[in-house]
N, C-alpha and C positions, 0 to 999 in steps of 0.2 A: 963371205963377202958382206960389206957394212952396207947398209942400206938408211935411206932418210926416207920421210913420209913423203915427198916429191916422188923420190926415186919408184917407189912403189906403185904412187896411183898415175905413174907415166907409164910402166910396164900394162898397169890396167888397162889404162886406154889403148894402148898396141895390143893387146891381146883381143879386145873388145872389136878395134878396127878389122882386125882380121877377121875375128867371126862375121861381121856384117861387111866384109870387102867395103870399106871405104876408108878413111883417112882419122886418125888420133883428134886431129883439131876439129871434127865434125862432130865431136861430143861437145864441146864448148862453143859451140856457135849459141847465137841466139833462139835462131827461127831453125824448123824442122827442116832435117837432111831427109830424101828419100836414095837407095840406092835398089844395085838389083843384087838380089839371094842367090850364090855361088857354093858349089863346094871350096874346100880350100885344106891342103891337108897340116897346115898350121892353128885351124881352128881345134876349139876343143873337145874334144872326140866324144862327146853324147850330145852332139847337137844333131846332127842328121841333115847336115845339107844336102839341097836348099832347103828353103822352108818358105813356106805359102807366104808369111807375115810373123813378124820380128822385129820386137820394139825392146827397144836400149834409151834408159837416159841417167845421166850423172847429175841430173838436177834444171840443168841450162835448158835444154830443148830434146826432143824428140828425135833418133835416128833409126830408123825404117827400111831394113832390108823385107825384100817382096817378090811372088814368083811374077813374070809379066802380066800374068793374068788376073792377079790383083794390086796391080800397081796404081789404078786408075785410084779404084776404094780406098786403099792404104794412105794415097796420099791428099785425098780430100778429109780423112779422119784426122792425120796427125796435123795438121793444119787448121782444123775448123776448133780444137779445142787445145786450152794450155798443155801445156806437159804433164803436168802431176796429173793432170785431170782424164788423160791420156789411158791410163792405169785402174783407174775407177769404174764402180757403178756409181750413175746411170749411164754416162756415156758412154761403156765399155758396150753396154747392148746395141752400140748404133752397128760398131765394127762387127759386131759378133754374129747380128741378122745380117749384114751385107757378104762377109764371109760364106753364111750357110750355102747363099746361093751357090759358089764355088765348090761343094764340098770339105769345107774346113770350119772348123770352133777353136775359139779360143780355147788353148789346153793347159800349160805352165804359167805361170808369173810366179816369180820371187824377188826378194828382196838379197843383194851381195855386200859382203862386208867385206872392211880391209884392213890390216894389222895400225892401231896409232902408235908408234914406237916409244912415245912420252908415256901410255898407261899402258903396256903390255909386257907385265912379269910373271914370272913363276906364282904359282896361288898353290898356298897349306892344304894337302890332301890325307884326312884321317885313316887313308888306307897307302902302302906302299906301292908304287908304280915301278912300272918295268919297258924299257924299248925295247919293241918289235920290228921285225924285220921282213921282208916279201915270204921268207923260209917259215916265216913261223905260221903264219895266215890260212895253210893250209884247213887244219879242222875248225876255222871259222866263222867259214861261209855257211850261216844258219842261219834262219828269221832274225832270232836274239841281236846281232850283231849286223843287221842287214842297212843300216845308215852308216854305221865305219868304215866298211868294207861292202863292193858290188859284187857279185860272183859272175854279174855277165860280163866284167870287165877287170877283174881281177890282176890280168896281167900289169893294169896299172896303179894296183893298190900297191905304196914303196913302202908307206912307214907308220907307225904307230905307237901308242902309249898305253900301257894296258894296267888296272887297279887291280888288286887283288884282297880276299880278306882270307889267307892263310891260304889253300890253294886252289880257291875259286877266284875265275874270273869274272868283274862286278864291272867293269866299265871299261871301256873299249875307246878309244881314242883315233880315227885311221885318217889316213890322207891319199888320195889317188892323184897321180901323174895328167892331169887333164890336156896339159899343155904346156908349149917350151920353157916356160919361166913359171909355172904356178901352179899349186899342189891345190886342192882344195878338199879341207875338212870337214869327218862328220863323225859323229859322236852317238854314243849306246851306253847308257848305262838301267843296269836289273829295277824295276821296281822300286827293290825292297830298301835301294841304297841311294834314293833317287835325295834329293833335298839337304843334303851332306855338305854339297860342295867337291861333289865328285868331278862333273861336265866340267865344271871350270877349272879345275886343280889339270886333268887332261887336256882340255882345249888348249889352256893356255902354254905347257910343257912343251904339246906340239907342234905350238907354231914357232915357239921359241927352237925348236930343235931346225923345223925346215927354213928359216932362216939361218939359223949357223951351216947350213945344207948350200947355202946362197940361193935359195928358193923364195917364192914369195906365198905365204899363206893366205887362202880365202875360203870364207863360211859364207852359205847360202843359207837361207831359212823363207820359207811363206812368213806374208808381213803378219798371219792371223795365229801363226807359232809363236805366242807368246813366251813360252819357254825356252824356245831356242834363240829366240831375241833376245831376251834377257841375257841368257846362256855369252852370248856373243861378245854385249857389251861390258858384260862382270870381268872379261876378259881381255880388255882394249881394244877388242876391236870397233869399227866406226860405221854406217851405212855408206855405202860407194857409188853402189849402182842398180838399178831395179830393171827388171824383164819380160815382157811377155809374148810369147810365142803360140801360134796357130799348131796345129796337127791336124791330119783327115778326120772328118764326123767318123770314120768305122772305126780310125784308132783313139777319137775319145770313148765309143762307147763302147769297145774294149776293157778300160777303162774306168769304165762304170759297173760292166758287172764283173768284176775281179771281184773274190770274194776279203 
């Protein structure tokens, strides 16, 4: 299926409405939407609805799904300051002290990107690559490989790109099934073979494969992963949408002491 850069970040926005149950056009409004936080089984499957507090914005305004019990807080927060500023410290500690009283921290924020179909080609990789399949994934689900592939969600890991330097595997390429229209990628490559032009010669192969799939490819990355942002855009893709999301104080400090 041929897709245009419209086509795409209109799939985003349905995709996006659905997680926060509300409507495509309520990313483009002006002023902040607040809605209420649903399960939905069209959302995408490592969200964990509902969720306490859940901020989505495309740039315009601020959209705010919320449990009732912080709907009051929520929506005097995304109201009382801009959008972008929404996402940031200092303000972010206004949300984040009013939350605690509830039981919940701010836990996630990232930054999501989206294929520009004008600068997104194949990129020269000094090692031979190989497509992989759900079959082949099996032996690995290891640390090494723990951003290309989930092992607590495996069943939706479909597809991947894999580097090689004769019969070692150097870089990992994967993409999970998140949702009805849209894979989304993550990338692993060794140390030793890092600064090559590995991530990119993989990112880019893969999203090129999950669109001839009639799929739409998206990369997330934290905005302070500077290498995976780079990563991102060496490879056409564009910033889209940014995120942040509450979890309970027990499962951020969970969290915290993972080693």
């Amino acid at each position: 299926m041929g897709f245009t850069n419209r086509q795409i970040l209109d799939i985003a926005l349905r995709q996006s409405a659905t997680d926060l149950n509300c409507n495509p056009a309520d990313f483009l409004r002006d002023e902040p939407v607040l809605v209420p936080s649903q399960a939905n089984p069209g959302a995408r499957k490592y969200l964990h609805l509902p969720l306490a507090c859940h901020l989505v914005s495309y740039g315009n305004n601020v959209v705010a799904a919320a449990l009732e019990s912080c709907r009051e807080l929520v929506s005097a927060y995304i109201r009382r300051f801009p959008a972008e500023h929404c996402f940031e410290t200092p303000n972010l500690h206004i949300l984040n002290d009013a939350l605690e009283g509830m039981g919940q921290r701010i836990c996630y924020m990232a930054e999501y990107f989206l294929p520009d179909l004008g600068c997104l080609e194949p990129l020269e990789c000094p090692y031979p690559l190989k497509i992989l399949h759900q079959q082949d994934f099996g032996p690995l689900y290891v640390p090494t490989w723990a951003n290309a592939l989930c092992k607590e969600r495996r069943e939706l890991d479909v597809l991947g790109v894999a580097a090689y330097d004769g019969e070692q595997l150097i870089g990992l390429a994967g993409c999970s099934a998140d949702c009805d229209e849209m894979w989304q990628i993550g990338i692993d490559v060794l140390p030793a073979y890092r600064r090559q032009g590995v991530a990119s010669a993989l990112t880019s192969r893969l999203a090129l494969e999950i669109l001839e799939r009639g799929m739409v490819p998206f990369y997330c990355a934290a905005w302070s992963n500077v290498k995976s942002v780079r990563n991102a855009v060496k490879c056409g893709f564009r910033p889209a949408w940014v995120e942040m999301s509450a979890k309970s104080t027990a499962f951020v400090e969970k969290l915290n002491t993972k080693d």
